[in-house]
C-alpha positions as YAML, in Angstrom:
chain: A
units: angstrom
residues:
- id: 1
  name: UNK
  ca: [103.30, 88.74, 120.40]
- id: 2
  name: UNK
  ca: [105.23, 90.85, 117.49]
- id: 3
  name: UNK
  ca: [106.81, 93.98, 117.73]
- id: 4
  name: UNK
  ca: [105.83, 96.06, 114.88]
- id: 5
  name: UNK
  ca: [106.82, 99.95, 113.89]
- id: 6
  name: UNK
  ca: [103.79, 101.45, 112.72]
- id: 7
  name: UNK
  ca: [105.16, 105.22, 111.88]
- id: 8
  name: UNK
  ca: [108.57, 106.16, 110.15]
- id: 9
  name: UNK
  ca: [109.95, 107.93, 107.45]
- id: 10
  name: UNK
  ca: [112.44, 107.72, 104.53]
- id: 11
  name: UNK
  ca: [113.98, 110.32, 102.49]
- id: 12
  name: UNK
  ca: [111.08, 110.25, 100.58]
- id: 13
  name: UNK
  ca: [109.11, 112.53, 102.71]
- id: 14
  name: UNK
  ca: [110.03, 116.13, 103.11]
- id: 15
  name: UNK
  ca: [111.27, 116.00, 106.67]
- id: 16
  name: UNK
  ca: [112.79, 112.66, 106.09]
- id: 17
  name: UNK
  ca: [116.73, 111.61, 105.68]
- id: 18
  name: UNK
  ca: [117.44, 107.89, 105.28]
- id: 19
  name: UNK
  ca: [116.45, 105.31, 102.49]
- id: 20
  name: UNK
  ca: [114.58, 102.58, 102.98]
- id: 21
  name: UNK
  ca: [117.27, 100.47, 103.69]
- id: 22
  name: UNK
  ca: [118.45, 101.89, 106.67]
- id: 23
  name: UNK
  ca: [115.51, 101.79, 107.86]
- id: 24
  name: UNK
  ca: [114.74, 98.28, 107.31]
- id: 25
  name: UNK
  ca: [118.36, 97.35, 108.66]
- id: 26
  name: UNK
  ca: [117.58, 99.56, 112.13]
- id: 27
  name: UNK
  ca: [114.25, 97.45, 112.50]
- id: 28
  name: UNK
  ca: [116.21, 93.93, 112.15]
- id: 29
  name: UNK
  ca: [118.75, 94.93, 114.49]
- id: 30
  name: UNK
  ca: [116.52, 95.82, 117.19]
- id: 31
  name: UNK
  ca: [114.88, 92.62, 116.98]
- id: 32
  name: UNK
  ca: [111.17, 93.86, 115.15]
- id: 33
  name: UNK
  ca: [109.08, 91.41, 113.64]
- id: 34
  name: UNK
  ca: [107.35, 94.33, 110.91]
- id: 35
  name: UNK
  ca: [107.95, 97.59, 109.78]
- id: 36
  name: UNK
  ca: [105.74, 100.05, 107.76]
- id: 37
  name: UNK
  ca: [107.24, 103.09, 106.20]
- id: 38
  name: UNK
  ca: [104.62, 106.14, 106.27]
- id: 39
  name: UNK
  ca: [105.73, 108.89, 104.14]
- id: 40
  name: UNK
  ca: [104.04, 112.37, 103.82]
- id: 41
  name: UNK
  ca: [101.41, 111.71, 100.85]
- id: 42
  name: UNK
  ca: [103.83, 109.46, 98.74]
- id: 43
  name: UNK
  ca: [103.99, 105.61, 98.80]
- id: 44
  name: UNK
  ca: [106.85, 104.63, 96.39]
- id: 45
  name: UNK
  ca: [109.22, 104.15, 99.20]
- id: 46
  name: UNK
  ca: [106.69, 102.45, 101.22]
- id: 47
  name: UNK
  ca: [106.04, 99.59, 98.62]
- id: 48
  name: UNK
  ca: [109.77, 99.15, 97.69]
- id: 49
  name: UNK
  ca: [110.09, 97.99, 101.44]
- id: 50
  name: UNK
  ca: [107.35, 95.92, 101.75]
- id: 51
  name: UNK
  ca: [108.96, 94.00, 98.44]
- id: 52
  name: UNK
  ca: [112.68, 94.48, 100.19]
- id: 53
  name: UNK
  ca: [111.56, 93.67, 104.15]
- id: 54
  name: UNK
  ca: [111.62, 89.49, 103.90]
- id: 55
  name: UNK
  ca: [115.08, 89.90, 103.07]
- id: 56
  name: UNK
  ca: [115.83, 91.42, 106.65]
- id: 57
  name: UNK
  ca: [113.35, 89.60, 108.32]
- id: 58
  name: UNK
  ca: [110.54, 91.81, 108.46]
- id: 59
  name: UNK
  ca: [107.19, 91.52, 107.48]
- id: 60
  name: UNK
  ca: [106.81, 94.84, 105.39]
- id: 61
  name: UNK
  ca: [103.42, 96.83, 105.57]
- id: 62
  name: UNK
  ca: [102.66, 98.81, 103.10]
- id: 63
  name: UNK
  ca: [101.35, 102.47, 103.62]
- id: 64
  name: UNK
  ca: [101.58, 106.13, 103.67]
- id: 65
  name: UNK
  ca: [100.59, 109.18, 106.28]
- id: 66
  name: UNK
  ca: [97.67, 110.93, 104.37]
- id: 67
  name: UNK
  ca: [97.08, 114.89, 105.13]
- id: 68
  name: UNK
  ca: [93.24, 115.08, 105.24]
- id: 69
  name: UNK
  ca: [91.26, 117.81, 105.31]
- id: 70
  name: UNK
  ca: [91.25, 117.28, 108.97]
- id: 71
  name: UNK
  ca: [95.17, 116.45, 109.73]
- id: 72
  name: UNK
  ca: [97.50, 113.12, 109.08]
- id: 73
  name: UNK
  ca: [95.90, 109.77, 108.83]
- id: 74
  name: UNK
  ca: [98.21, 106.63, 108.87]
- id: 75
  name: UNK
  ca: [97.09, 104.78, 106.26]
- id: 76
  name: UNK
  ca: [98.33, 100.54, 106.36]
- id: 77
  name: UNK
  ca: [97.98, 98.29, 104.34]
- id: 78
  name: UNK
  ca: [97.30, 99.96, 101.19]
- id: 79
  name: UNK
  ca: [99.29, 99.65, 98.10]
- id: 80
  name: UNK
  ca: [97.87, 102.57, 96.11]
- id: 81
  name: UNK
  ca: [98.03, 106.30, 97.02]
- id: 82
  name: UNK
  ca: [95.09, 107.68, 99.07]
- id: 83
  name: UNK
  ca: [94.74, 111.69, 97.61]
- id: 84
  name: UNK
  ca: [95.41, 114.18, 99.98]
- id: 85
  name: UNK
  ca: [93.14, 116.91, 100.83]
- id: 86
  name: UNK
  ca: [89.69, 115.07, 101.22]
- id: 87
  name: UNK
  ca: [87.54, 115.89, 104.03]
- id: 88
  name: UNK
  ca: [88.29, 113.15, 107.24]
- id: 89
  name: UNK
  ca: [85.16, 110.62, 106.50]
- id: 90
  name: UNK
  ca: [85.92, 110.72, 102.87]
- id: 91
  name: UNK
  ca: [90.00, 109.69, 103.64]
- id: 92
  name: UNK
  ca: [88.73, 106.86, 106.10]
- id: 93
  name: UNK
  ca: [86.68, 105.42, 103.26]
- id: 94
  name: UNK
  ca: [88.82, 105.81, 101.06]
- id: 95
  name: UNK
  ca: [91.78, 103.67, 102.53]
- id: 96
  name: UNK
  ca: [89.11, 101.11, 103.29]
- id: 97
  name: UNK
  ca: [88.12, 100.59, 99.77]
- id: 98
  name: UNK
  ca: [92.03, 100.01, 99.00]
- id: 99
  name: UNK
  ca: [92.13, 96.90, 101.72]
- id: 100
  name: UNK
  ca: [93.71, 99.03, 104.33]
- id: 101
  name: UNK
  ca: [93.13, 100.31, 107.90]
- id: 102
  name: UNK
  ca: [93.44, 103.76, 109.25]
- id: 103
  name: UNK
  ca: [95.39, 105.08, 112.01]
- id: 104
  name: UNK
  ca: [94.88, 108.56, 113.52]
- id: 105
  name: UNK
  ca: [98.60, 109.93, 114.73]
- id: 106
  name: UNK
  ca: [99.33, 111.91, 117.35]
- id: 107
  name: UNK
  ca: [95.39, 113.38, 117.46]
- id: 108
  name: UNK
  ca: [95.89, 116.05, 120.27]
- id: 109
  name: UNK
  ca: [98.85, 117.93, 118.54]
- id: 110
  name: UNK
  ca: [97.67, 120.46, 116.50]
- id: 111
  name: UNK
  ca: [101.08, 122.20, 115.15]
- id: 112
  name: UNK
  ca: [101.63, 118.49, 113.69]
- id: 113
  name: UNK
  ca: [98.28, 118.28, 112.32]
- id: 114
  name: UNK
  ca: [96.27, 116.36, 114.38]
- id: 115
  name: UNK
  ca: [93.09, 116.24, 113.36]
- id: 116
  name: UNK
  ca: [91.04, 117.07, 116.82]
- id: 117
  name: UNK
  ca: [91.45, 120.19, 116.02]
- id: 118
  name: UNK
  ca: [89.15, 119.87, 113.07]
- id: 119
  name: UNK
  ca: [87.28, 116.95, 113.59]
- id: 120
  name: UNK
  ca: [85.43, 115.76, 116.91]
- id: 121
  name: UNK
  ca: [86.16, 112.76, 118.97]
- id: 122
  name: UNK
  ca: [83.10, 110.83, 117.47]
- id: 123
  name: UNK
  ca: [84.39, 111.80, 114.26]
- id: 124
  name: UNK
  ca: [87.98, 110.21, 115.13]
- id: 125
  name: UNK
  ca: [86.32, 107.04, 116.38]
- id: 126
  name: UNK
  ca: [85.00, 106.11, 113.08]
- id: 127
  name: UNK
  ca: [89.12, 105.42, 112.08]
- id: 128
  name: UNK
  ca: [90.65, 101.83, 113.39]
- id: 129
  name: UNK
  ca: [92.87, 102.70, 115.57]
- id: 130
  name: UNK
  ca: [94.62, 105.68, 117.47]
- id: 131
  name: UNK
  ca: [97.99, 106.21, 118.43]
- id: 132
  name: UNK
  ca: [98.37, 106.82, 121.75]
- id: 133
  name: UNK
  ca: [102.06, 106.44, 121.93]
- id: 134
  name: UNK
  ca: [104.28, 109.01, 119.91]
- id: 135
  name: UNK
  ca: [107.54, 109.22, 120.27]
- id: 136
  name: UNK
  ca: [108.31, 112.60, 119.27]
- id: 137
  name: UNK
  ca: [106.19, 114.90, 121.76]
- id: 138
  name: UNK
  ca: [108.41, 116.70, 123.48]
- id: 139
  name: UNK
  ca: [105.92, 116.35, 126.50]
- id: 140
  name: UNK
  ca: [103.51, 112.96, 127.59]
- id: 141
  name: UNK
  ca: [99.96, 114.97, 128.03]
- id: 142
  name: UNK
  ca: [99.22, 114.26, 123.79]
- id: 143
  name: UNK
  ca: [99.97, 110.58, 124.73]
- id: 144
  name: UNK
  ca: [97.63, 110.80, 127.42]
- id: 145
  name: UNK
  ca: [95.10, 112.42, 126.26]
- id: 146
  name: UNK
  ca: [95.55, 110.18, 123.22]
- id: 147
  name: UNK
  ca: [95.08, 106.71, 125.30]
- id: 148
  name: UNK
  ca: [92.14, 108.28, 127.65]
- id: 149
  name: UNK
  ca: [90.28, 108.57, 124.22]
- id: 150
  name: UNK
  ca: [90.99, 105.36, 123.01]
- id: 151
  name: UNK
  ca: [89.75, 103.70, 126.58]
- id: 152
  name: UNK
  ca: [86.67, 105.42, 126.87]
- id: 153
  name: UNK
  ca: [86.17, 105.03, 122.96]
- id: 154
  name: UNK
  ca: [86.96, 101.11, 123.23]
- id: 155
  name: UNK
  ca: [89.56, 102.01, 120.39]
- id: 156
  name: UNK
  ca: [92.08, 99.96, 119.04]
- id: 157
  name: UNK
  ca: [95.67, 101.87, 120.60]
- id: 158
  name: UNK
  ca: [98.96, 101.90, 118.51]
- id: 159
  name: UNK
  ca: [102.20, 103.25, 119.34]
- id: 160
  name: UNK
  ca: [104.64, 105.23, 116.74]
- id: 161
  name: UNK
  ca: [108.57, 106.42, 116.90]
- id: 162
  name: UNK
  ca: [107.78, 108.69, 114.62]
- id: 163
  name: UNK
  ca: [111.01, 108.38, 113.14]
- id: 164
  name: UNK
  ca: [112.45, 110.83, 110.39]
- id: 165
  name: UNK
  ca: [115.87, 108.79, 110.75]
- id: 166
  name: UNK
  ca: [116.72, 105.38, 110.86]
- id: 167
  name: UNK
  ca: [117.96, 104.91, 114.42]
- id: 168
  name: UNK
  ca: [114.83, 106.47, 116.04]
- id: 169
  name: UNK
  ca: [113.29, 103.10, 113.95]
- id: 170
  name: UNK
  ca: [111.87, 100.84, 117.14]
- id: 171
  name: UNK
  ca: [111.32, 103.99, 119.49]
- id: 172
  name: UNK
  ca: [108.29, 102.79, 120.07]
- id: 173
  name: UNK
  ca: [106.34, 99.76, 119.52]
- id: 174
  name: UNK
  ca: [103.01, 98.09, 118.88]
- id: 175
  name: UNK
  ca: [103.01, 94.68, 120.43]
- id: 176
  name: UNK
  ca: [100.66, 92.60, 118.70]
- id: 177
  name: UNK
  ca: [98.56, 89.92, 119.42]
- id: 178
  name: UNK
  ca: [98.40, 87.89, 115.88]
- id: 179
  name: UNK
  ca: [97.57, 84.27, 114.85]
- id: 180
  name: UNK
  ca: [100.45, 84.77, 112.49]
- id: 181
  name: UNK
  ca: [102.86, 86.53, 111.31]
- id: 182
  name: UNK
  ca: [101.75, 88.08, 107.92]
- id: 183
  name: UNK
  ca: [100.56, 91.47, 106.85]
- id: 184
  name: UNK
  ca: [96.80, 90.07, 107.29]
- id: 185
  name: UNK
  ca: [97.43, 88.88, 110.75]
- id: 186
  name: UNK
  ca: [98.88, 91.97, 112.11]
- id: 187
  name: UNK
  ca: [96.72, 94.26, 110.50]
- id: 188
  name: UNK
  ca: [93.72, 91.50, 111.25]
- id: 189
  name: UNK
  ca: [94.74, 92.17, 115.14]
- id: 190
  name: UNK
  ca: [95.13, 95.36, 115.42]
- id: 191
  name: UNK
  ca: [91.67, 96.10, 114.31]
- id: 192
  name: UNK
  ca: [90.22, 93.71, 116.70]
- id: 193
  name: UNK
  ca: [92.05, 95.86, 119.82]
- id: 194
  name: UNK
  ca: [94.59, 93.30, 120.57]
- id: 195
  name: UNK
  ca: [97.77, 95.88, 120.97]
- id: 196
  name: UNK
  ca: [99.63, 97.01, 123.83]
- id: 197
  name: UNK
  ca: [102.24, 99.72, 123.13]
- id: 198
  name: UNK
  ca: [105.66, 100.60, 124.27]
- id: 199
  name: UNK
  ca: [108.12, 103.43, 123.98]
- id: 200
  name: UNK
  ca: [110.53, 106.04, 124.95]
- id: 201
  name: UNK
  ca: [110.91, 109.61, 124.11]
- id: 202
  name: UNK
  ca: [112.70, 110.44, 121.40]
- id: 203
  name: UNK
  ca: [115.56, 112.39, 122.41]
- id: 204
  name: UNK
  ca: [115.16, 115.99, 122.42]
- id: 205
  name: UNK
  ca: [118.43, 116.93, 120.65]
- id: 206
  name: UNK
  ca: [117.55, 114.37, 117.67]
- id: 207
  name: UNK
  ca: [113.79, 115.85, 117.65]
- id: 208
  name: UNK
  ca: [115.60, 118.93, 116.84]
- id: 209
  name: UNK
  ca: [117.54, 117.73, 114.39]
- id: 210
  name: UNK
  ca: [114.94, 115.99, 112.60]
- id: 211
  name: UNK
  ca: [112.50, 119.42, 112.67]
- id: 212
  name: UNK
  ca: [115.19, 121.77, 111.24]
- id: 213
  name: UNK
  ca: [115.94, 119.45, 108.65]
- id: 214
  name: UNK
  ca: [112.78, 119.30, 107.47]
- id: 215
  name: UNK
  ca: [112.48, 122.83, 107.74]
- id: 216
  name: UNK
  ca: [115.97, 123.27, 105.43]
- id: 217
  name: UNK
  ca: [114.24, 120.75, 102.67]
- id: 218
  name: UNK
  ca: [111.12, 122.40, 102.66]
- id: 219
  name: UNK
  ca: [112.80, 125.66, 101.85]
- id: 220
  name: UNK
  ca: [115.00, 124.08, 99.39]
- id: 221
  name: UNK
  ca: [111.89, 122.60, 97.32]
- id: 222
  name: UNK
  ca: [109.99, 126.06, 97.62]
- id: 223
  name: UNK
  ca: [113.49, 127.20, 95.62]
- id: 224
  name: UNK
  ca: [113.15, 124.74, 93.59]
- id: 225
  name: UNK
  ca: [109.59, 125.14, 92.63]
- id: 226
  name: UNK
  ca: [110.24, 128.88, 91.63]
- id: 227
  name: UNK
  ca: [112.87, 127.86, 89.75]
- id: 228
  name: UNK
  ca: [111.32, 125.39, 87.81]
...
């Protein structure tokens, strides 16, 4: 079985603070076989540590978190950018025609724009997999909502930290079941359901840290914008 972080950030996104190499070094210290980086809509970062991750270690997975029409969409695997703004179907094909899979994140939480609030759940089960583990809700009822979906779906379930800095990297964890340990093995069993997840709560202090953060850059590049 490898431990794999499916969901964290680098400076990159918006709301993000660390470069890839923290990131990377955080996932070799706390002993995880792969790491994907899933920025906000960009993939740069993403792709410099696939290249980067055998030098910790790590099997690197390339990929990005996609803002659909409908909400975020993990996509892995793919090492072009999937557009944001199509409608959900549209974004699921889309990553499929680059080689990837798609995740759905944190579906239940609608102020971090999951997408049951646009799409329905037969819509959702048309993705790969769902997260059912996310470390940053502040409260467990998204997560279990999340993995009651998934079992009565038959979906494949992933787990997430999340993370918007590097030492929240390995929060939580997809355990997977693959034949080997490659990008097409992991990605290979995750499809075919055989995850289990694990996790803890990101603590509520670095939660807040993280959000008004991201709230300070996002004002900054508004600035910026008019300025330009």
């Amino acid at each position: 079985m490898l431990s794999v972080e499916l969901h964290a950030h680098s400076e990159l996104s918006y709301d993000g603070r660390d470069s890839v190499e923290l990131l990377l070094e955080q996932a070799a210290a706390v002993g995880l076989d792969a790491l994907a980086v899933t920025d906000h809509d960009e993939i740069d970062a993403s792709l410099r540590a696939a290249e980067l991750a055998p030098d910790y270690g790590l099997v690197g997975i390339p990929g990005m978190e996609v803002t659909s029409r409908a909400g975020h969409v993990l996509a892995l695997g793919v090492e072009e950018a999937v557009p944001s703004g199509l409608p959900f179907g549209e974004t699921l094909d889309r990553i499929d025609d680059l080689g990837g899979i798609a995740v759905v994140p944190h579906p239940f939480q609608e102020s971090r724009s999951g997408v049951l609030a646009n799409v329905t759940t037969d819509d959702l089960t048309a993705a790969d997999a769902v997260e059912v583990y996310n470390s940053r809700l502040l409260t467990g009822r998204a997560n279990r909502q999340a993995e009651r979906l998934a079992r009565r779906s038959g979906m494949s379930m992933t787990a997430g930290s999340d993370a918007h800095v590097s030492e929240m990297v390995g929060q939580a964890v997809t355990r997977v079941d693959a034949a080997d340990r490659t990008l097409e093995g992991i990605l290979g069993a995750i499809v075919d359901g055989r995850t289990t997840v694990e996790g803890k709560r990101t603590p509520w202090r670095i939660s807040f840290r993280q959000a008004a953060g991201g709230a300070k850059r996002r004002v900054k590049n508004r600035i910026d914008g008019l300025l330009d």
